[in-house]
N, C-alpha and C positions, 0 to 999 in steps of 0.2 A: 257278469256279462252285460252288454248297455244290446238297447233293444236293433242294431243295426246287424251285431254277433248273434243274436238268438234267430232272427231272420234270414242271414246267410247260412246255418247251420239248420234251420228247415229245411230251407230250399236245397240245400248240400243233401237232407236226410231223401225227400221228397223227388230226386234227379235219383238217387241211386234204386229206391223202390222202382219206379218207374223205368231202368236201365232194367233190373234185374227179374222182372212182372211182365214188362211190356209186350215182349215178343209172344209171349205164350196165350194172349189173349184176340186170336187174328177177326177181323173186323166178319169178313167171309169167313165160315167153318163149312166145310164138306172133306166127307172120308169116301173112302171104298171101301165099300161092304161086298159078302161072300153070297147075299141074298138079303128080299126087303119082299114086304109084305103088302101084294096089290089086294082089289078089292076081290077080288076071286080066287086069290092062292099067293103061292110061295113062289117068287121072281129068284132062279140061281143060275150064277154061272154055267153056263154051258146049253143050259134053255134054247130053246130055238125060236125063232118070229114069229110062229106061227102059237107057241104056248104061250109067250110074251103078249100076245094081239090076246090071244083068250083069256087069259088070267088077269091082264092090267087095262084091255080097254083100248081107248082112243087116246091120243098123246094130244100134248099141248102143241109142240113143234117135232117137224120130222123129220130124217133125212135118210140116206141108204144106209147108213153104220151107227146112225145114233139117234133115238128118242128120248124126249124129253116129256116128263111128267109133271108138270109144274104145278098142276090142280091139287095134286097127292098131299099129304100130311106126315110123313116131312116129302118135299120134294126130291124127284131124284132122276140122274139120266141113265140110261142102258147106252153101252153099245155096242155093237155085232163086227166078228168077222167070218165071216163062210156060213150066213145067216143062225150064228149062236152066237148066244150072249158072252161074252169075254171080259167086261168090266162093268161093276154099278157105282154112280158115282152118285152118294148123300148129299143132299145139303140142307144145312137149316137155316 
C-alpha cells in the first residue's frame, strides 16, 4: 500500500469510530433522577416546597414551578406542580 492508501484508510477507520462513538458521548449530560441528596436530607418526588425549602436551602435561581440549585455537587433542578415535586433534573 503507498502512504496516500494507508492515510485514506485511517481516515476511512477514524470517520467510522467516530460515526459509531459519537452520539453516545453528549457534550451536556443530565438525567432524571427519582431523588438526590440536599445538604439536610433526601430530595423525592412528590416532596412538597415546603420540605424542598427545608432539606435543600436557598436555590441559585427561582421560579413558581422550578428551582435551580446550581451551588449543589452535582447540580440539579426541581420542579413542582400543585406545590410537589414532580421531576429532578441531574446535571453534571
Amino acid at each position: 500500500m503507498n502512504d496516500m492508501t494507508k492515510r485514506n484508510v485511517y481516515l476511512l477507520g477514524l470517520l467510522l469510530v467516530v460515526i459509531a462513538f459519537g452520539f453516545s458521548f453528549p457534550i451536556i449530560s443530565a438525567y432524571e433522577a427519582y431523588c438526590v441528596v440536599c445538604s439536610e436530607g433526601i430530595l423525592k418526588i412528590g416532596d412538597t416546597v415546603a420540605y424542598v425549602s427545608e432539606k435543600c436551602g436557598k436555590t441559585a435561581r427561582e421560579s413558581e414551578n422550578e428551582w435551580a440549585y446550581d451551588d449543589a455537587t452535582p447540580s440539579f433542578t426541581v420542579y413542582f406542580e400543585e406545590k410537589k415535586v414532580v421531576r429532578i433534573l441531574v446535571e453534571h
